[in-house]
Backbone bond lengths (Angstrom), bond angles and torsions (degrees), N, CA, C in turn:
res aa  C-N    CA-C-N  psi(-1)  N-CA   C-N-CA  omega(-1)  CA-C   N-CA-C  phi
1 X - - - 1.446 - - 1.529 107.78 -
2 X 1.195 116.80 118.26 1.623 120.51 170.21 1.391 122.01 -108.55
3 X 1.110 114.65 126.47 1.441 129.73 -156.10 2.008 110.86 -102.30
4 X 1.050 114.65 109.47 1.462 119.07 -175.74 2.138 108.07 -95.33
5 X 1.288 84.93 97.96 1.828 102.38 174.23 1.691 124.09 -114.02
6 X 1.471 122.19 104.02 1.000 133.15 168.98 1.422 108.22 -35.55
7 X 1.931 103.99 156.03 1.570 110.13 170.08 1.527 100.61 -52.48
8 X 1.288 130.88 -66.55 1.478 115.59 -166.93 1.248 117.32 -30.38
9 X 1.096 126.78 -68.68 1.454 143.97 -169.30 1.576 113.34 -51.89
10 X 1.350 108.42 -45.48 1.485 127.75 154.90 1.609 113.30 -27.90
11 X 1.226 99.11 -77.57 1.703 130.31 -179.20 1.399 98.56 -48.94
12 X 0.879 129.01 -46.89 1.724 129.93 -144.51 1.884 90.92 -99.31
13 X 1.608 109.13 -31.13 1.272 90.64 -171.25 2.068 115.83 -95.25
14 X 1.301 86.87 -14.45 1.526 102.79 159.69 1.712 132.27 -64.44
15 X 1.635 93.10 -31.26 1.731 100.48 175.43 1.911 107.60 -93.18
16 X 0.996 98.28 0.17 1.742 107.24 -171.85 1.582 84.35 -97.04
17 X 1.672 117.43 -58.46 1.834 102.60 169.37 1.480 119.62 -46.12
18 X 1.107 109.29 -38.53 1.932 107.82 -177.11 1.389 105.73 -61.24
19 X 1.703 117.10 -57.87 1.429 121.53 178.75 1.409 108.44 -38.86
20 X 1.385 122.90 -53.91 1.682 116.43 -166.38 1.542 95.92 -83.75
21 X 0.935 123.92 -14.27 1.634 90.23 175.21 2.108 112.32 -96.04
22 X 1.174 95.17 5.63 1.906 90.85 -179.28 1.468 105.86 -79.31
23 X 1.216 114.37 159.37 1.479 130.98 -170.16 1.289 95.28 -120.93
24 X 1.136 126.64 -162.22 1.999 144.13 175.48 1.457 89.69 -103.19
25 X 1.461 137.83 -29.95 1.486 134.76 175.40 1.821 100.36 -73.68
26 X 0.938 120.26 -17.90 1.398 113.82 170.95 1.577 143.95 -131.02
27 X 1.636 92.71 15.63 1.150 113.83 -178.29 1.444 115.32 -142.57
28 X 1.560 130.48 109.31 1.338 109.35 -151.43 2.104 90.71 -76.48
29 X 1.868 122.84 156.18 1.279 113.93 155.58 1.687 111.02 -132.74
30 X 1.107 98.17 171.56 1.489 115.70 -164.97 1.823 88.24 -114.99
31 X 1.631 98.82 125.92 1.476 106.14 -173.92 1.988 113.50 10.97
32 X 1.461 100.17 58.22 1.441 104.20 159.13 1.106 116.47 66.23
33 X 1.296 125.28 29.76 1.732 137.11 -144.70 1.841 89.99 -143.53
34 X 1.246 120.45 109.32 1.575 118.24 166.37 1.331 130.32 -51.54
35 X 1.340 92.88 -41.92 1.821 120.45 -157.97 1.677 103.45 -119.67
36 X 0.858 109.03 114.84 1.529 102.19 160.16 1.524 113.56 -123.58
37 X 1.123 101.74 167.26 1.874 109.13 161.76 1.712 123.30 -138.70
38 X 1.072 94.93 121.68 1.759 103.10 165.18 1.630 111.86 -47.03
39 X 1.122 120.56 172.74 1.811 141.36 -164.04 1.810 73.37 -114.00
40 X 1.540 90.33 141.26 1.254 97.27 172.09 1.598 113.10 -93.03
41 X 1.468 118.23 -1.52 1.861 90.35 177.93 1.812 90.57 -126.17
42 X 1.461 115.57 94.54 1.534 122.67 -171.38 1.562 111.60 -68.42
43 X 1.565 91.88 -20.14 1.380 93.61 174.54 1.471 128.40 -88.08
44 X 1.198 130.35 -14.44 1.686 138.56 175.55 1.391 97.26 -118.02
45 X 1.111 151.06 74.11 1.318 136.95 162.59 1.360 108.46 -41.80
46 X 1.570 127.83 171.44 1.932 134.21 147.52 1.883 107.20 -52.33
47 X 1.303 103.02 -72.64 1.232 101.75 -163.59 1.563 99.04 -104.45
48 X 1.584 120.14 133.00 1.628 130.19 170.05 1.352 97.52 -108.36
49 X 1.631 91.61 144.06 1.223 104.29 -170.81 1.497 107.45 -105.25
50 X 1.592 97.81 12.90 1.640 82.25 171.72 1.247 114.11 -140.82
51 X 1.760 104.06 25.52 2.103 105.42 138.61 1.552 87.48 96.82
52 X 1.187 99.19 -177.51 1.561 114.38 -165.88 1.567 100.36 -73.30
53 X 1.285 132.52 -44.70 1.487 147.16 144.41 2.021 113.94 1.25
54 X 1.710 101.21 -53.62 1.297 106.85 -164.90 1.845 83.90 -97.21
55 X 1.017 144.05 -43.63 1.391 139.42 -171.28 1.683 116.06 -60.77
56 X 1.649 104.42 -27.11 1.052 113.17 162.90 1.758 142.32 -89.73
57 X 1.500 91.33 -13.96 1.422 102.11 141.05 1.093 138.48 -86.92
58 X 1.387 110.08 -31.94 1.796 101.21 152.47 1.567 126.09 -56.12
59 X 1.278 122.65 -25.22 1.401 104.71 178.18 1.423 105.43 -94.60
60 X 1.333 128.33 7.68 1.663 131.09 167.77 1.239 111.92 -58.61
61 X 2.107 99.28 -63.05 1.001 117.83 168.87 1.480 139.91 -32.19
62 X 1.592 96.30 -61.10 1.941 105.69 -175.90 1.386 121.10 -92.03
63 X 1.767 104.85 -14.72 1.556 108.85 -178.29 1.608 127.16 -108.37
64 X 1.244 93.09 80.11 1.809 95.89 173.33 1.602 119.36 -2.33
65 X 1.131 100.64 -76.51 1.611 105.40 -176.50 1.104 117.56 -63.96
66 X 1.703 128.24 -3.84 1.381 116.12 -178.26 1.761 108.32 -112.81
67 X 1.586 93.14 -3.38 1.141 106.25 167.67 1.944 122.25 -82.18
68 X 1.054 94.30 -50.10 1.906 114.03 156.36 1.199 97.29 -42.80
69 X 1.641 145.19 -59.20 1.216 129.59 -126.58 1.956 86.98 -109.90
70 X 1.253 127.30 -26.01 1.715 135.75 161.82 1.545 113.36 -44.37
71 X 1.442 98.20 -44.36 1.307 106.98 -149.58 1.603 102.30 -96.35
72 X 1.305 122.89 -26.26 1.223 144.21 166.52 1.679 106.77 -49.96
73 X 1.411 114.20 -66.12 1.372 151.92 157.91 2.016 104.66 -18.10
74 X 1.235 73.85 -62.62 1.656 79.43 -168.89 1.903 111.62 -89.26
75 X 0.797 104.49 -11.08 1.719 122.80 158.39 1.639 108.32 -56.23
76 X 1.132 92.89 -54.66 1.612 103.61 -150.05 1.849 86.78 -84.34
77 X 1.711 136.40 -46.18 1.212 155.12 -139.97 1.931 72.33 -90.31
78 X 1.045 141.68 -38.66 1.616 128.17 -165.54 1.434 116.13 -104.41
79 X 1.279 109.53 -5.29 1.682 130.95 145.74 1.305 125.74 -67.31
80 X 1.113 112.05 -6.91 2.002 121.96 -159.68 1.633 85.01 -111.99
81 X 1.586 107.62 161.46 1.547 136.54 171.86 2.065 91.55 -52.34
82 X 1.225 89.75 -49.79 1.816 92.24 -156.06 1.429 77.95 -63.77
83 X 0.913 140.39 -105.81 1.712 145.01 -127.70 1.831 97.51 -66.76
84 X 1.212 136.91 -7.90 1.428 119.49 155.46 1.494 85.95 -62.02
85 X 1.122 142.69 -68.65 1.265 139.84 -120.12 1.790 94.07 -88.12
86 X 1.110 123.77 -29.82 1.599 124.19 170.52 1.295 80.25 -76.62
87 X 1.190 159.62 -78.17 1.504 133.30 -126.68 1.440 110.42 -76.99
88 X 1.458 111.02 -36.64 1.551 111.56 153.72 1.462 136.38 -43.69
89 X 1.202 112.73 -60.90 1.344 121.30 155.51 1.763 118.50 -27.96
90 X 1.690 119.34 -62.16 1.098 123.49 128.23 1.289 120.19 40.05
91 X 1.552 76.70 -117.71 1.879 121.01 -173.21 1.281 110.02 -36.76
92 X 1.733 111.94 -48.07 1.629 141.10 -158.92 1.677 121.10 -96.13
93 X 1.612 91.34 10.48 2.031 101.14 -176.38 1.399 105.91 78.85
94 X 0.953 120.48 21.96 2.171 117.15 176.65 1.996 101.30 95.21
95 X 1.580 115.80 -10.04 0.946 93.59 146.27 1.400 165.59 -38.91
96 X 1.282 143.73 104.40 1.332 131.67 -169.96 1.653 116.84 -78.64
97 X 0.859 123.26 140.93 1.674 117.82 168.56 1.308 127.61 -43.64
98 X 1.289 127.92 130.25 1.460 114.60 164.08 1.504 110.60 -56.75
99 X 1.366 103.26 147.88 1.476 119.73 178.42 1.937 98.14 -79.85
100 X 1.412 115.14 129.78 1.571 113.89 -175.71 1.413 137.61 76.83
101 X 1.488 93.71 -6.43 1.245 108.82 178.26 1.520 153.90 -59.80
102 X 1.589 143.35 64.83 1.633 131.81 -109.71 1.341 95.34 -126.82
């Protein structure tokens, strides 16, 4: 009986021999699992685990214009009475200034 097998079939039945002959000494696994797969969008997961906080540093990060518009923000926020007075605080260990103080 002579048997007619394409390269695929070839290929596929040669890497199925490799699979049965690997050990854990020759194949590194991840909790006993051969095969794994990554999530295809690594960058937006469903659930973040680090809150509206981490979503909003990602768009600091990747978005020009929202980065311009932060940075603008905080220009203008260290020009104001309030943000001398946070930057003081600051300077002073979370101290605030005495009020009158010369």
């Amino acid at each position: 009986m002579r048997f007619e097998y394409g390269m695929p079939q070839v290929a596929q039945g040669r890497q199925n021999q490799r699979r049965s002959q690997e050990t854990p000494t020759t194949f590194a696994r991840t909790n006993s699992a051969e095969e794994f797969r990554t999530a295809p969008m690594l960058d937006r997961p469903k659930n973040r685990m680090a809150g509206q906080v981490g979503e909003r540093l990602l768009d600091y990060l990747n978005d020009a214009d929202e980065t311009a518009r932060t940075d603008e923000w905080n220009e203008m926020f260290a020009m104001s009475n309030e943000g001398a007075a946070f930057n003081q605080a600051k300077m002073n260990g979370g101290q605030l200034p005495e009020e009158g103080g010369g």
